[in-house]
N, C-alpha and C positions, 0 to 999 in steps of 0.2 A: 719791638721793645727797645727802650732808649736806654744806652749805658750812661754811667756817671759823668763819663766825659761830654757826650753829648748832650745829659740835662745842663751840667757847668754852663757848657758851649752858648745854649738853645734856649737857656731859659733860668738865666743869672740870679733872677733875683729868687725863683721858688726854690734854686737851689741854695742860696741865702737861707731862707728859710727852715730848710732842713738841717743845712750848719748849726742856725742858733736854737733849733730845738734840742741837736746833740750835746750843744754845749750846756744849756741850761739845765740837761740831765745829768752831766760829769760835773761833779763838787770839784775836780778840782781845775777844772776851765769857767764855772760858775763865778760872776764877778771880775774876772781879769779884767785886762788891760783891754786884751781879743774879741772878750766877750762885747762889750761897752765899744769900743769903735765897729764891730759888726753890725751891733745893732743901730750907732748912730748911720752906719751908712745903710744899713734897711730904711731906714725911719725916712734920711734923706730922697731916697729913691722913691722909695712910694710917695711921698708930699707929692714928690714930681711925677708921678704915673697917675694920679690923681686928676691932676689937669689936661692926660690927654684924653680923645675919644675915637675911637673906640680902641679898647686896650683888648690883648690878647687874652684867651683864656688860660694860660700859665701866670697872667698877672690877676686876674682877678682872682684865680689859686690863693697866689700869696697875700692878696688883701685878708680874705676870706681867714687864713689858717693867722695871721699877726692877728686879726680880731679877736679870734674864738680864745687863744691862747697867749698871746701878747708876749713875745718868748725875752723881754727886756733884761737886765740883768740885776734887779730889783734891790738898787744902792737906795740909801738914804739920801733924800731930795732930790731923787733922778726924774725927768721927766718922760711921761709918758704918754703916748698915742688913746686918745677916750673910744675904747673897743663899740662903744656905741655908734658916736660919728663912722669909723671905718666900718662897724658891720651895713649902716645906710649907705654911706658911699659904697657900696660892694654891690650892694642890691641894686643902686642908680646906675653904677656899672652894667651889671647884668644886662638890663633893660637898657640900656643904648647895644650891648653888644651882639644880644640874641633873644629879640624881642617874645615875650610870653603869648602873644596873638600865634606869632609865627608857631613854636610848638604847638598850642592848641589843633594848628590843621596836621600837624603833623603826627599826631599821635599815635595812627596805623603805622609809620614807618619806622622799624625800629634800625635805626644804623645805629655807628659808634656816635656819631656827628650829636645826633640828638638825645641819645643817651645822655653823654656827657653833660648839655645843655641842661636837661633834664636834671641830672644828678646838682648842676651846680645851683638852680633856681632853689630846689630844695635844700640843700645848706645853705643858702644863701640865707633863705629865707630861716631859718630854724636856729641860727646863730644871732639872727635879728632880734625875733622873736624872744630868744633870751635876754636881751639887754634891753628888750622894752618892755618887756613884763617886770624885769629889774628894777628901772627907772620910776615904774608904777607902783611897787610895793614898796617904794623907800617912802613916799609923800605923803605925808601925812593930810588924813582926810579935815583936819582941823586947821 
């Protein structure tokens, strides 16, 4: 089990991540100064993790949980990450990093390895799923 300091250490930006979901639940860290440069330096970070390949499974973590949630600090005219794009990019991720052929043979063996794998195709996929069932019930059939 990984303490606080070791996720900090190991895995900066997911712990990012759980910073600005604390913050965006504390009204009165919601909006600051804190808030709004954490998040432009999440925002930064990921553009640029985006472009590598293959990226760690603590980063497509945090892809995954700014998609679903998008923890921004929800100012007027602030700019935002379109949770759609990042939930595809997540799933394009996935599949450079731990290909779904690969699990299919692997299905008898249950370690943590493929578990995790496992766990993350399926959110992957199910955070997708929602922003593009979204996308389809906004368009009018007219």
């Amino acid at each position: 089990n990984e303490t606080l300091t070791d996720l900090k250490q190991n895995h900066p930006l997911l712990f990012a991540m759980c910073l600005l979901a604390g913050i965006r639940a504390t009204a009165g860290l919601n909006r600051t100064n804190l808030h709004i440069t954490l998040h432009t330096l999440v925002k930064t970070h990921l553009g640029m993790k985006t472009l590598d390949t293959p990226i760690d499974i603590s980063t497509i973590h945090a892809m995954l949980i700014f998609s679903a949630w998008s923890f921004g600090p929800l100012v007027p005219g602030g700019r935002y990450i379109d949770s759609w794009l990042m939930s595809s990019t997540t799933i394009t991720h996935c599949m450079l990093s731990f290909p779904l052929s690969e699990l299919v043979s692997l299905v008898g063996l249950y370690d943590e390895t493929n578990r995790n794998m496992c766990r993350m195709w399926i959110q992957a996929s199910l955070v997708h799923l929602k922003y593009v069932l979204g996308k389809f019930t906004m368009v009018s059939p007219f």
